[in-house]
C-alpha positions, -999 to 999 in steps of 0.1 A, spaced: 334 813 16 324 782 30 293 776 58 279 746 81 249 737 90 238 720 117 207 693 101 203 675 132 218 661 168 255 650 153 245 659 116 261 683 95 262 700 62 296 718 45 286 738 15 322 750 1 337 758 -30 371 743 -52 389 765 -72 386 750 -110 422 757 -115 426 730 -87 410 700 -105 425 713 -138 464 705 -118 452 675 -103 438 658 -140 470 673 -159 490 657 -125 476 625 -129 471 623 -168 509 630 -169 516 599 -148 490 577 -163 510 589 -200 543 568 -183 531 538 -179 494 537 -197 493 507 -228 478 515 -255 479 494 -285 502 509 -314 522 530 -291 552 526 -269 546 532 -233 554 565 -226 547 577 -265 511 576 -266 497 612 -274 476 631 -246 445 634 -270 443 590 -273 451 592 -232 425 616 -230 400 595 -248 405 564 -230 411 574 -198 396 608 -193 363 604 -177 384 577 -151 409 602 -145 384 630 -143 366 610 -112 396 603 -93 410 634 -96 374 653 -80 371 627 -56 409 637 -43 402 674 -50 369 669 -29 388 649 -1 414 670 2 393 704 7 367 684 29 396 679 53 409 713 51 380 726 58 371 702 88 405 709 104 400 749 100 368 746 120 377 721 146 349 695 134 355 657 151 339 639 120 327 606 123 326 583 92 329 590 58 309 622 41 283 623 13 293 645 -15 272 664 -37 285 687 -67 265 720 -74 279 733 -100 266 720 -134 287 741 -156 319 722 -160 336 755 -175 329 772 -142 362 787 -120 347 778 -87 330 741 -81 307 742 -54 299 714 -35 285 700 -4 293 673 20 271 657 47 286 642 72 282 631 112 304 646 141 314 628 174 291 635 200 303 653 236 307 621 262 284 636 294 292 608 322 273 609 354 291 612 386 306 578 392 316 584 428 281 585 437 266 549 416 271 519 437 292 485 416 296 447 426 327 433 425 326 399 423 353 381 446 359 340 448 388 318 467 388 280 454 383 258 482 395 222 481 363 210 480 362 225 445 391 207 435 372 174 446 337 186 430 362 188 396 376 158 401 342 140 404 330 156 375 360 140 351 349 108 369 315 114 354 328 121 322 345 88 319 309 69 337 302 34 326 263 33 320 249 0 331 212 -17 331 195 -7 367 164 -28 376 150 2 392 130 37 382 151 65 364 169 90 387 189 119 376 221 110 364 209 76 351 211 72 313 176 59 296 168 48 257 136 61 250 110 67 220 88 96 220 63 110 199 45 146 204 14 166 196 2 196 189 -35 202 189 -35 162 179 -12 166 150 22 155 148 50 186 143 83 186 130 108 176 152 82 166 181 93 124 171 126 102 178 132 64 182 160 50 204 170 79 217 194 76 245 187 104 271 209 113 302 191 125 331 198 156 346 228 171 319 202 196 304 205 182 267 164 182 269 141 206 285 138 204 319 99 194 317 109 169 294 134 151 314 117 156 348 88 136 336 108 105 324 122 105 357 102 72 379 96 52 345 110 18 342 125 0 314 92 -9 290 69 18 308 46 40 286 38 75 298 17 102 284 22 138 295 18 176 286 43 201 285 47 239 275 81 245 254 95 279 267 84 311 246 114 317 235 121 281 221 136 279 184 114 258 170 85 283 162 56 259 154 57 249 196 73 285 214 52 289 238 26 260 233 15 228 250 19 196 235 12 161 244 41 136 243 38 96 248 72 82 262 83 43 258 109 38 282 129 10 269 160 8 292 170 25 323 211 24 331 231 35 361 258 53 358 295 34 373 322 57 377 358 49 376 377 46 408 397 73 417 429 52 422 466 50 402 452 42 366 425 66 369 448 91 375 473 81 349 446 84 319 439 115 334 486 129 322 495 121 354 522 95 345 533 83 377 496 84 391 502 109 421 467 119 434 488 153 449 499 160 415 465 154 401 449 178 425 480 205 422 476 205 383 437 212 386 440 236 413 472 256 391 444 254 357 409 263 379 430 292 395 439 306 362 401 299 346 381 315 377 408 347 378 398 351 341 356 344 348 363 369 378 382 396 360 355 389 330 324 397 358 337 427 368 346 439 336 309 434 325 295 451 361 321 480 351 308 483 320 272 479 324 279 512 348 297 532 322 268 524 296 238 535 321 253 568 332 269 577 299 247 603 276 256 607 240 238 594 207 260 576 185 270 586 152 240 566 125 272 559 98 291 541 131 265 522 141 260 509 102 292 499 101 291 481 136 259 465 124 274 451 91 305 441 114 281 418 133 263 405 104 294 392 94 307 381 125 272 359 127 273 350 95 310 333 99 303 317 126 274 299 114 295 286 86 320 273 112 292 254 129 285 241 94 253 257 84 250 262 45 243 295 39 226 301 6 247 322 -19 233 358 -13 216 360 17 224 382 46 207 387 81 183 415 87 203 447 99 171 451 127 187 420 150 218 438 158 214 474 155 207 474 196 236 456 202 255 475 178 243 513 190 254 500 226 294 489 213 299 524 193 284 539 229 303 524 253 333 528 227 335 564 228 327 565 270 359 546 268 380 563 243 370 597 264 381 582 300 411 571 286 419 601 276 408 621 304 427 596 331 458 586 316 444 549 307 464 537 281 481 504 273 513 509 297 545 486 276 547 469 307 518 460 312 512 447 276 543 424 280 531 412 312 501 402 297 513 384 267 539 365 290 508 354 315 490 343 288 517 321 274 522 302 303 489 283 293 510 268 260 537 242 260 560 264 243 557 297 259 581 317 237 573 307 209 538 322 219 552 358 226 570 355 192 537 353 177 518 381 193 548 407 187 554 395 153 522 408 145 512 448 154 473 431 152 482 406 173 493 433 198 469 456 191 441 428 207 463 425 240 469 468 242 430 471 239 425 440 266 454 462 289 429 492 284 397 478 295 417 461 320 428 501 336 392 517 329 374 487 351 401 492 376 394 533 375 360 525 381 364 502 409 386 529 427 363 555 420 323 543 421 310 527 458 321 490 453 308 462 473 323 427 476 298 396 463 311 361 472 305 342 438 302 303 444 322 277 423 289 263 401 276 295 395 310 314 382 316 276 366 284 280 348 273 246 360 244 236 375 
């Protein structure tokens, strides 16, 4: 007779029993395969006597067998009481006596919490809207003109947008730190590669000008000696250089693909690529508004084992891309589990709010829908069927572009059904420019 008890919130605790005569078919099952195909020196495969099997492979088989035994009644018994478990269980035998007819055993384990969601019709959602303008073609158009700037020596004070070759040396409580020193360092005004502080006090020097100043790095700054602190810098302007950008006529235009240097075609190629880009920034704001909705009015505690396994997820996810950026990892180390277990508690969350409005509304991936997707997102590469070959070669590939279709129908569910106001969103700011 088996029992559960409930240890805590999601927690549980199966205390059941396996008939001996169970594990006793399950070892002669598998010791009778194993005596097919096991090697043992001196015999032929297939010939080698149960007793030499039993010895060599015994314990091994013994294991296995109990873990399948265990598995097997664990599910049984989870299905016969309509428990949702989440995870894997933790077994525990009970039963020393390996002679015994019954094995008891007990498995703790996690279920999958009930998803309360607030009422949805009565929380208010932004949904951001945007229309690209022609003056948003222009603005990009200048911007590739910047790109391509000339810098060239200005007999004048520094302005934003100029480029100036500086040294600079900082303290900290009259000591040099690491970091706070550089020689010949060519700096251009205004494109955020220094703090702001930084670059708004070299603007008004002049080529040869030395100027002393404080600043205050930001608290969250990476360099850990200075978050938060003032330090004293000394800045030798050496040069100061005006940017001269490229005219915007036939050979301009021409560097930029445009063989025949058409300003029309220019302008009708960017507007076709920034139409696609700002759909996919739009469609990627309301996604997160959506979202951030579901994850306020949503109560449930996730499952401990699901948020582990998020958080080792995320470790990893970290840790490869760091090696992509080309940071050496040393051979062992890991990153402390504490930096993404809030991030990781919030995935599982919103997961199962999703999983449980899907189910409840009829949200799934539609086939349709899939393959419109995958065909729209083709149209980006020079060879768009060789791009939906890809994605339905592989079911993984697919798999990524069903779960996009599904977030895709729960933010338009929530639009349709939570008090939605329209927000203009400006070029720069959906851009991310400044």
């Amino acid at each position: 007779m088996s029992s559960i008890e409930t240890l805590g919130t999601l927690e549980r605790r199966l205390n059941a029993f396996i008939p001996q005569q169970k594990l006793r078919g399950e070892i002669d099952a598998r010791m009778k395969r194993l005596g097919r195909t096991a090697k043992v020196h001196g015999f032929r495969p297939g010939k080698v006597p149960v007793k030499i099997l039993q010895q060599q492979y015994g314990a091994q088989v013994h294991q296995e067998a109990l873990g399948e035994v265990l598995q097997r009644s664990f599910a049984e018994e989870a299905q016969a009481n309509s428990l949702n478990v989440a995870g894997y269980p933790n077994f525990e035998i009970k039963t020393a006596d390996p002679s015994a007819e019954q094995i008891e055993y007990s498995a703790t384990f996690e279920v999958y919490p009930e998803v309360v969601l607030g009422d949805i019709s009565a929380e208010s959602l932004e949904r951001a809207v945007f229309t690209l303008s022609d003056a948003d073609i222009d603005s990009t158009i200048d911007k590739l003109r910047k790109r391509r700037a000339v810098f060239e020596p200005a007999d004048r004070a520094a302005q934003n947008g100029d480029q100036v070759r500086i040294d600079f040396s900082g303290k900290l409580d009259g000591a040099a730190f690491e970091g706070g020193d550089a020689t010949d360092v060519a700096v251009v005004l205004g494109t955020g590669h220094m703090l702001p502080e930084f670059e708004n006090a070299i603007i008004g020097m002049k080529a040869g000008e030395i100027k002393s100043f404080d600043m205050t790095f930001p608290e969250d700054y990476h360099g850990k000696q200075v978050a938060g602190k003032q330090v004293t810098f000394t800045v030798t302007a050496h040069s100061v250089e005006a940017p001269r950008l490229p005219e915007l006529d036939v050979e301009f235009i021409k560097s930029l693909g445009i063989e025949d240097g058409d300003i029309s075609k220019l302008k009708a190629e960017i507007r076709s690529s920034l139409e696609r880009e700002t759909e996919r920034r739009v469609k990627a704001l309301n996604k997160n508004n959506a979202m951030d909705l579901l994850s306020r009015i949503g109560q449930l505690e996730a499952p401990k084992i699901l948020v582990d396994q998020e958080v080792q997820n995320l470790i990893q996810q970290s840790m490869n891309d760091m090696r992509e950026r080309g940071v050496k990892i040393p051979q062992g180390m890991t990153l402390p589990p504490d930096l993404f277990t809030e991030r990781a508690q919030k995935r599982i969350k919103l997961g199962l709010i999703l999983a449980e409005l899907v189910k409840q509304h009829d949200l799934s991936a539609k086939t349709e829908q899939v393959k419109t997707m995958v065909l729209n997102h083709a149209q980006n590469f020079e060879h768009p069927e060789e791009v939906v070959k890809w994605h339905y070669s592989d079911p993984s590939r697919l798999q990524e572009v069903k779960n996009m279709a599904v977030e895709e129908n729960v933010v338009a569910w929530v639009m349709g059904v939570a008090k939605v106001a329209d927000k203009a969103v400006d070029f720069t700011e959906l851009m991310g420019e400044s």
